[in-house]
C-alpha angles and dihedrals in degrees: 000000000000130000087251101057088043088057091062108036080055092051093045084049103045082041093055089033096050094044094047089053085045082068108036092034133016127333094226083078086083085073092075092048087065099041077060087043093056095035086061091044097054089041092066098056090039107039088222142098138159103259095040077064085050093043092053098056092041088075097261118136139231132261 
């Protein structure tokens, strides 16, 4: 898999995780599903992310 591919199966994954613990939970969980939202916003205009940063220097390779 490519960085890429990685980023969004994370953010799928922290966006299902995040609203299930705003019900189980607490709803300021959903906090945290918008810091993702705006991560993968600002990502589009910038072609850059954190984790794509953490991915990187973990070995994957690009797309």
């Amino acid at each position: 898999m490519t960085v890429n591919r990685y980023l969004r199966l994370a953010a799928g994954f922290f966006v299902l995780l995040s609203v299930a613990l705003s019900q189980l939970h607490s709803p300021y969980w959903l906090y945290f599903t918008a810091f993702v939202g705006l991560n993968l916003f600002q990502s589009a205009f910038t072609d850059w992310c954190p984790l794509m940063t953490i991915l990187r220097k973990m070995g994957i390779k690009e797309g």
